[in-house]
C-alpha positions as CSV (number, residue, x, y, z in Angstrom):
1,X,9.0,-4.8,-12.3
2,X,10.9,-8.1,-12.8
3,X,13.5,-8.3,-15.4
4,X,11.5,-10.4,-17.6
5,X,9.2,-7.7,-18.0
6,X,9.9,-4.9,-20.9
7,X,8.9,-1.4,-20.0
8,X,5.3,-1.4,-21.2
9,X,4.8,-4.5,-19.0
10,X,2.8,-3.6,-15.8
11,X,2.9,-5.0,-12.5
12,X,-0.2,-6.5,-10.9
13,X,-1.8,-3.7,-8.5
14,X,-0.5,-0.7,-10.5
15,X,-2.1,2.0,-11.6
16,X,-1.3,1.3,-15.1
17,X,-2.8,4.9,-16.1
18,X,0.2,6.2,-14.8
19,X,2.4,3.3,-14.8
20,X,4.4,5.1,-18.0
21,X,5.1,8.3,-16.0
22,X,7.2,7.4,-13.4
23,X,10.5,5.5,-13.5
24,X,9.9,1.5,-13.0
25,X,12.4,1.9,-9.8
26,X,9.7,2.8,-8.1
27,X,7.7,-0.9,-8.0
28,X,8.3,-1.4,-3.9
29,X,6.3,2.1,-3.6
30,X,3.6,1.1,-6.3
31,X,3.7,-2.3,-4.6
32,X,3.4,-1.0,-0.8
33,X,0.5,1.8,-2.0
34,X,-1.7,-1.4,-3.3
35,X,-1.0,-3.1,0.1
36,X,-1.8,0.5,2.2
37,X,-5.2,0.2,-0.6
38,X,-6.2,-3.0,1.1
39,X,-7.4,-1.4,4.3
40,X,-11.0,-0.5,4.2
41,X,-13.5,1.0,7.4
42,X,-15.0,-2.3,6.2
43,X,-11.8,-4.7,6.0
44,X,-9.8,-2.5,8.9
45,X,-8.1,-5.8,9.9
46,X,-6.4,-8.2,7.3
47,X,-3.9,-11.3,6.9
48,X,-1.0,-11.4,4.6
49,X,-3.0,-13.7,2.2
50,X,-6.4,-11.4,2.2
51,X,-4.0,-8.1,1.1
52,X,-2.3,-10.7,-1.2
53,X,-5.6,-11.6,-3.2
54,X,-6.7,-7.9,-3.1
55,X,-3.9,-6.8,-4.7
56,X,-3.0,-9.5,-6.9
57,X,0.4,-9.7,-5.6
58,X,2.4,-12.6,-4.8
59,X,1.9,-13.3,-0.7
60,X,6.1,-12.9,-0.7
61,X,6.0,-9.8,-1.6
62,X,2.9,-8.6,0.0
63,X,4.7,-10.0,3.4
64,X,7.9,-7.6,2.9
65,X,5.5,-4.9,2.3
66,X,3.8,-5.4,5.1
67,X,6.6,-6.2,7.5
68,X,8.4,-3.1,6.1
69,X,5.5,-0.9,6.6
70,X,4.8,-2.4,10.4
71,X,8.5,-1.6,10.9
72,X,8.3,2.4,9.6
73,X,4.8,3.0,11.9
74,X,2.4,2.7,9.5
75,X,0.7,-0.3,10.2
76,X,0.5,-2.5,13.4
77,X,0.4,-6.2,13.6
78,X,-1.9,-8.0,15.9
79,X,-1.0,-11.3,17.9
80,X,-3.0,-13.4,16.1
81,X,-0.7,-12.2,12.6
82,X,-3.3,-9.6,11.4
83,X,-2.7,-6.2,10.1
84,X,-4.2,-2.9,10.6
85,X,-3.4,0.6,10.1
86,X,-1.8,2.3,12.2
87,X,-2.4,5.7,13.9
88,X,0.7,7.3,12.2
89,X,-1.2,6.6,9.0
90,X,-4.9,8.0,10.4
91,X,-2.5,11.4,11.0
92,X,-1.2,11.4,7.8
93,X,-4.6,11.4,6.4
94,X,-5.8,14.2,8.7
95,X,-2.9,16.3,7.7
96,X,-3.8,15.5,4.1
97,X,-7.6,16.2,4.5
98,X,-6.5,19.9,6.8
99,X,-4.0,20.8,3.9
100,X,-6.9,20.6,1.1
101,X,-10.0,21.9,3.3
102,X,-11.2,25.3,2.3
103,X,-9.7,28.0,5.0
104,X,-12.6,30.6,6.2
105,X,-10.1,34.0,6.0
């Protein structure tokens, strides 16, 4: 949140449902989550601007997010400057999806 904004001010690409729950320090995660949001099966492979315009964030921002995320594992950047999930994320999801599947005892 900028600090324009007063505390029942939301951020564009939050879930503002849940936006008063959860300390406002926590905009980079809320912000990086919308940009993680932006890759589909459909739209596997995206540019800065196309995850900018998805999440209604400002392409600045979007671009840290993205760098920042490409830097930890969790996405991969192509050589002609696209973006794509990474398999680091695809395991996260499978430990996710193992975690909550029913267990046969």
């Amino acid at each position: 949140m900028s600090t324009d904004q007063t505390p029942h001010e939301h951020e564009p690409g939050e879930d503002r449902e849940h936006a008063d729950r959860a300390p406002h320090s926590f905009g980079p995660i809320r912000t990086g989550l919308a940009v993680l949001s932006c890759f589909t099966d459909t739209q596997a492979l995206r540019r800065c601007a196309q995850v900018a315009r998805q999440a209604g964030l400002p392409r600045a921002i979007v671009y840290q997010r993205l760098s920042t995320l490409t830097m930890l594992g969790y996405l991969e950047e192509t050589e002609d400057q696209r973006y794509r999930l990474s398999s680091r994320t695809f395991g996260s999801g499978i430990a996710v999806s193992s975690a909550r599947a029913p267990r046969n005892r």
